[in-house]
N, C-alpha and C positions, 0 to 999 in steps of 0.2 A: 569593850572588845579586848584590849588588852587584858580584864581581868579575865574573861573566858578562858583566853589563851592561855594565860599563867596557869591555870587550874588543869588545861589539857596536855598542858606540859609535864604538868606536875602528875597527870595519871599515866600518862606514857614514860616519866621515869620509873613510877615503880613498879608497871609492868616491865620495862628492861630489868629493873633490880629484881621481881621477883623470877624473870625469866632464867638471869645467869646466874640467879642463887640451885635454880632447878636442874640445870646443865651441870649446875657443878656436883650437885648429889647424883647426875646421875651418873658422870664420870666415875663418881667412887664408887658407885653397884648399890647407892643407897636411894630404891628405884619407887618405894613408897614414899620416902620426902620429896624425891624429883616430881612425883605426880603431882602433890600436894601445890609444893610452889608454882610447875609450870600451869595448873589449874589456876590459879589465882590471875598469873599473868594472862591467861587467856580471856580470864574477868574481864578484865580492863581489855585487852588487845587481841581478841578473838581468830583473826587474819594472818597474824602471823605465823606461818607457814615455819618457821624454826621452832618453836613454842610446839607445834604439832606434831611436829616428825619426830622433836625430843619426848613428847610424853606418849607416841605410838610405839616410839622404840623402848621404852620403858614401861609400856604396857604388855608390849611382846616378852621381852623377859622376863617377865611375871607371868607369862602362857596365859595372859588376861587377852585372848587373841580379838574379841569381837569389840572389846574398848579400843585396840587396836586399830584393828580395819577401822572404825569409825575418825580415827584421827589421820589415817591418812588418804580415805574418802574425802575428808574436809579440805586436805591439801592440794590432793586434786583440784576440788572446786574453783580453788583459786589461783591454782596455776599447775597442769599438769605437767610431772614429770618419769620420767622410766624408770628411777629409783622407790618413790610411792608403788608406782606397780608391782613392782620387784614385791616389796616389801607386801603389799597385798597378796601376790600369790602365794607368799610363803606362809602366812597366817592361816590361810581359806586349805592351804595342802596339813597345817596342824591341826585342821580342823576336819578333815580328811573330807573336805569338800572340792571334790576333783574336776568339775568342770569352770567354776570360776575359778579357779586355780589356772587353768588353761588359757581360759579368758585373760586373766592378768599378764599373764605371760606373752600373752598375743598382744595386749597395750602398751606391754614395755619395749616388745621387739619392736614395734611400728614407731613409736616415739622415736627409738633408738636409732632405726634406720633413716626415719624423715628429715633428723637433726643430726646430719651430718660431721656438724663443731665439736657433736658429744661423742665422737667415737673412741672417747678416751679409754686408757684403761681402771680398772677397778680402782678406787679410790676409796679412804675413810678419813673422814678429816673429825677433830672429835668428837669420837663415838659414833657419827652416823657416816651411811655411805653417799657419796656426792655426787658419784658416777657408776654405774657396772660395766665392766669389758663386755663386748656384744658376744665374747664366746660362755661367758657365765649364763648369762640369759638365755642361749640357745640350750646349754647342757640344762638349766632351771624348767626351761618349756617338756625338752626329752624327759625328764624324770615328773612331771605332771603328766604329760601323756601315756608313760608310762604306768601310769595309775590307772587310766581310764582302757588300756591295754591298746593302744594305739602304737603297736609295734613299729610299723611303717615309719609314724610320723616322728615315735622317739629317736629311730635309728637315725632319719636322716638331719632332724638337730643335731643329734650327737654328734654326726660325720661331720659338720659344718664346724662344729665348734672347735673338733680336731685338725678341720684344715685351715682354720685361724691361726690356732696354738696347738701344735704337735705335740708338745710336753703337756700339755692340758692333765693333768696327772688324774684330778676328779671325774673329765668325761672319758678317759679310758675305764675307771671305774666304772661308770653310769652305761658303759657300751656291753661292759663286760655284764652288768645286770640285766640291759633289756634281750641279751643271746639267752641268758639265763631266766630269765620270767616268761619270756615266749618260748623255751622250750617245756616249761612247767607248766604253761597252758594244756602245750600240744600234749605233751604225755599224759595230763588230765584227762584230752580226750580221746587218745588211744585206750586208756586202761580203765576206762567209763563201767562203772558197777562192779569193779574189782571190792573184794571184801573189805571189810575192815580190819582191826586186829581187837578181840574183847579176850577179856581175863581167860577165856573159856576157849581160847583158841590154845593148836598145840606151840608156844615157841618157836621150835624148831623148823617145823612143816612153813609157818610163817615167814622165816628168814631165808627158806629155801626158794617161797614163791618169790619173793622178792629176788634174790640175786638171782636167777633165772629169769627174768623181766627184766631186768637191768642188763646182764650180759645178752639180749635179742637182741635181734639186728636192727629189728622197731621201734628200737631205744636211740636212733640214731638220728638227729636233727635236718632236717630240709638242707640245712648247708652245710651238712654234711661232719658237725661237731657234736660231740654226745657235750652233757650238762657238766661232766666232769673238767671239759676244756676251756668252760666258761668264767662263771662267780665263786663258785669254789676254789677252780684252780689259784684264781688270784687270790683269795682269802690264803690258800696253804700258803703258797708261795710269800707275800705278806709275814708270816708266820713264822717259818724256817729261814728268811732272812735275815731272823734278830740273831741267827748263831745256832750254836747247838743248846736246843732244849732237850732236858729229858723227856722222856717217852710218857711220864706222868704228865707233865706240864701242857704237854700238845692236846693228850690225851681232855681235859680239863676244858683248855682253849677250846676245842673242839666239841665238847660237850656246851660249853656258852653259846657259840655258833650257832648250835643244833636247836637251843633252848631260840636264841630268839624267832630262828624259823619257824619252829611250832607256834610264838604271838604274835607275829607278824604277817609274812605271806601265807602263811600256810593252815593259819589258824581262824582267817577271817571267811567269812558266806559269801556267796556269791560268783561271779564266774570268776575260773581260775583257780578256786577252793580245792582243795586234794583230802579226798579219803582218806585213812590211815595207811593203806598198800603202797598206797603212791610218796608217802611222807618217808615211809619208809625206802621206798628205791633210790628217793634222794639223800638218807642218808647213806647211802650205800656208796653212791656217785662222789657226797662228801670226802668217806672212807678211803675211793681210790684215786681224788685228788690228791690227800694227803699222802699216800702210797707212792703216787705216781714225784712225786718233788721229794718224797723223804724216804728212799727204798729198803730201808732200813725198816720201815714198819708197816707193817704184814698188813692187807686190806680189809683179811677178816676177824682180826685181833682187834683194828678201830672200829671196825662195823659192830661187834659183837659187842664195844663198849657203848656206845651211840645208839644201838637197837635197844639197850635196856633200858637205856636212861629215857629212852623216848616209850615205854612200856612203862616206866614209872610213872612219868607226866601224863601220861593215856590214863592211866589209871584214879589219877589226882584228882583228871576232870571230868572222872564220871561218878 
């Protein structure tokens, strides 16, 4: 007996030693020896749920998401906690799978809520998190639902998480995005078989239908906010707070902006997807956020740079 013992003592040291050999690569961002070691420790010590969550978290950093999620499904298994969840949603949303994303978010809030003791706030003790504050989860759930366009139910996480934490600085963000994606909707489907814009169009006749559409009174949001008072505006504002930039400089900003909206929202199938017409009234909307916080610079000086660069990229990807 005692010789067993000595032998399973002796495998449970050097899972601990290969464990915090793995912890500590992966402290230093060196996330391919971390897996290595905490895989070996896992050899021997399978169950250990630290061992797990360090080589998910270091799977996730590697946007190796599905070796992920599998390491902190296993942790689960063994003892569920709202931070695994956490960590699962965020994986399944890189993975732009939006309703277990939801799901996750919906096992963290309920953990969160049922355990009381854990209403701490956001914690990171090395490298991983130990705890999320219940207003991060809430703003986490709003911007997964906002995927699945669950306008409703993102708005009213958001509100919660702001009446947690008023400074919530990220879900004022994430409030001012879902005013702004549900208005993107809605104007999708006000302006439903609007044209496109092809080489062969004229220009001009083009930017005309545009700010004409833009400046209608149909352009004006259910609550009573055009798109320009939403994600934009905080994006300018954000922007002209660093100081005075020159006009080239915003100009540029603005053109990055623009670029990621055409791969992002605006560029993906499906409901919510916008024509080139409608691509365009939003950069128009862009243009008189910037106007509006910098009035120094003329609406259709930025539109007219912003409409070509998006006439370029229209064109790249055809």
């Amino acid at each position: 007996m005692d010789i067993i013992n000595g032998i399973l003592n002796s495998d449970f040291s050097k899972a601990d030693e290969f464990g915090k050999e793995g912890i500590a690569k992966y402290l230093q961002k060196d996330y391919h020896s971390a897996i290595q070691h905490l895989t070996k420790a896992l050899e021997i010590s399978p169950k250990n749920i630290k061992f797990l969550r360090y080589r998910g978290n270091a799977y996730e950093d590697l946007k190796e998401y599905r070796y992920a999620l599998s390491d902190y499904f296993k942790a689960n298994q063994i003892k569920e906690h709202h931070t695994n969840y956490h960590s699962i949603s965020f994986c399944y949303m890189q993975l732009n799978e939006r309703q277990p994303a939801v799901d996750a978010c919906n096992n963290a809030l309920k953990l969160k809520i049922n355990n009381k003791d854990e209403y701490g706030q956001t914690e990171i003790k090395e490298g991983i998190p130990v705890c999320i504050g219940i207003e991060v989860l809430y703003n986490n759930r709003a911007v997964a639902r906002l995927k699945i366009q669950d306008f409703e139910g993102a708005l009213s996480d958001v509100e919660k998480a702001l009446q947690i934490n008023p400074n919530y600085s990220q879900a004022k963000a994430t409030k001012a995005l879902i005013e702004t994606m549900e208005g993107i909707s809605i104007l999708s489907r006000m302006t439903e078989g609007s044209s496109n814009y092809s080489s062969g169009d004229d220009i001009n006749e083009f930017k005309k239908r545009i700010i004409s559409h833009a400046n209608s009174p149909a352009n004006v949001l259910p609550n009573g906010l055009r798109l320009r008072d939403g994600m934009f505006y905080e994006y300018a504002k954000q922007i002209i707070s660093r100081g005075r930039i020159p006009y080239a400089q915003i100009i540029i900003l603005a053109k990055e902006y623009a670029q990621k909206l055409f791969k992002t929202y605006l560029s993906a199938p499906g409901p919510g997807s916008l024509d080139d017409f409608n691509k365009g009234v939003l950069l128009y909307e862009l243009s008189c956020a910037f106007s509006k916080i910098y009035p120094s610079l003329k609406i259709e000086e930025v539109f007219e740079e912003l409409i070509n660069e998006f006439i370029k990229y229209s064109n790249r990807q055809s």
